[in-house]
C-alpha positions as CSV (number, residue, x, y, z in Angstrom):
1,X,7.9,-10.4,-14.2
2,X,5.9,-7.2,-14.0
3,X,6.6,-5.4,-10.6
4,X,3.2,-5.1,-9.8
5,X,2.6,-8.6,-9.6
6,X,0.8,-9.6,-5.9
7,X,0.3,-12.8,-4.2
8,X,0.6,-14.4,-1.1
9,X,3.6,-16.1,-1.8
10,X,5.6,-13.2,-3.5
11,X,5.2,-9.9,-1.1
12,X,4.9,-6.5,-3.0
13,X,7.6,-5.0,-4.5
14,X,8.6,-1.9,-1.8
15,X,12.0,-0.7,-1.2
16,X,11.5,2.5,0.5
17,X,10.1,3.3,3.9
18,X,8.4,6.1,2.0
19,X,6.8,3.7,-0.6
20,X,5.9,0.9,2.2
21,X,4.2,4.2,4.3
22,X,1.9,5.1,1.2
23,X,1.4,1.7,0.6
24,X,-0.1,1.2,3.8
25,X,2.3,0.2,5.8
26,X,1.8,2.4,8.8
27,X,2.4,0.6,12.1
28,X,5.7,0.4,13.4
29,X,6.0,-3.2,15.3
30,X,9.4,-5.0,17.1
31,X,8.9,-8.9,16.4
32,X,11.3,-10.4,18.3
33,X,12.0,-14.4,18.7
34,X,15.1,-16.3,19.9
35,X,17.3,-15.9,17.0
36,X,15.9,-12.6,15.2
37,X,14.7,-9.2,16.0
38,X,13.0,-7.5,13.4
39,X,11.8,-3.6,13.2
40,X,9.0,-3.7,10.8
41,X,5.9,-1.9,9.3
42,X,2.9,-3.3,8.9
43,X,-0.7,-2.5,7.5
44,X,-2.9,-1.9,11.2
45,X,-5.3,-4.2,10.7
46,X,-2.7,-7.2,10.4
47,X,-3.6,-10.8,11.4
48,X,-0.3,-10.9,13.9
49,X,-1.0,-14.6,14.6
50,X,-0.5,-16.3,11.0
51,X,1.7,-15.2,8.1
52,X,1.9,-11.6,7.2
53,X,3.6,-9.0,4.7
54,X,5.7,-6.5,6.7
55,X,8.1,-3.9,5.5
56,X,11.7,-4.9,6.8
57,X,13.0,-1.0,7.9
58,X,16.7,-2.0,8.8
59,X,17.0,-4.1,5.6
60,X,14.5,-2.3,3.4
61,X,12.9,-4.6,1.9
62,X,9.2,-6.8,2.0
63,X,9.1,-9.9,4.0
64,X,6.3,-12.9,5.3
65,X,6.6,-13.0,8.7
66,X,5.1,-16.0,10.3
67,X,3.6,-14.2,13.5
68,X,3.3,-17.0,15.7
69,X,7.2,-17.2,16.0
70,X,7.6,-14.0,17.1
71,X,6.8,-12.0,20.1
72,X,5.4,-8.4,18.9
73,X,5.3,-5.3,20.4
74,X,4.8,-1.4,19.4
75,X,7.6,0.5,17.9
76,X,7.4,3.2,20.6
């Protein structure tokens, strides 16, 4: 599959903090729920109420996050 590839069922292919940054990934967020706590990036003008790519900074890695499960706050 060519690495480039983009939809809203397969995230993009980032596995740098770097790479997520230049890729617009800019705004550091806590989404936190009962069973996970997750330090992400996101793009700033993210929907944080449905489902949303977010750049995983403890794992490294692209994820869909379903925003309604978590509560999210600024990275400060």
């Amino acid at each position: 599959m060519d690495s480039n590839f983009h939809s809203p069922e397969f995230p993009p292919v980032v596995d740098a903090e770097a790479s997520a940054i230049a890729a617009g990934f800019t705004k550091a967020v806590i989404a936190d729920s009962s069973q996970h706590t997750l330090e992400l990036l996101i793009k700033p003008d993210t929907d944080l109420d449905g489902t949303f790519e977010a750049y995983d900074r403890s794992e490294n890695e692209m994820l869909s996050v379903n925003g309604w499960l978590f509560d999210i706050s600024l990275d400060t």
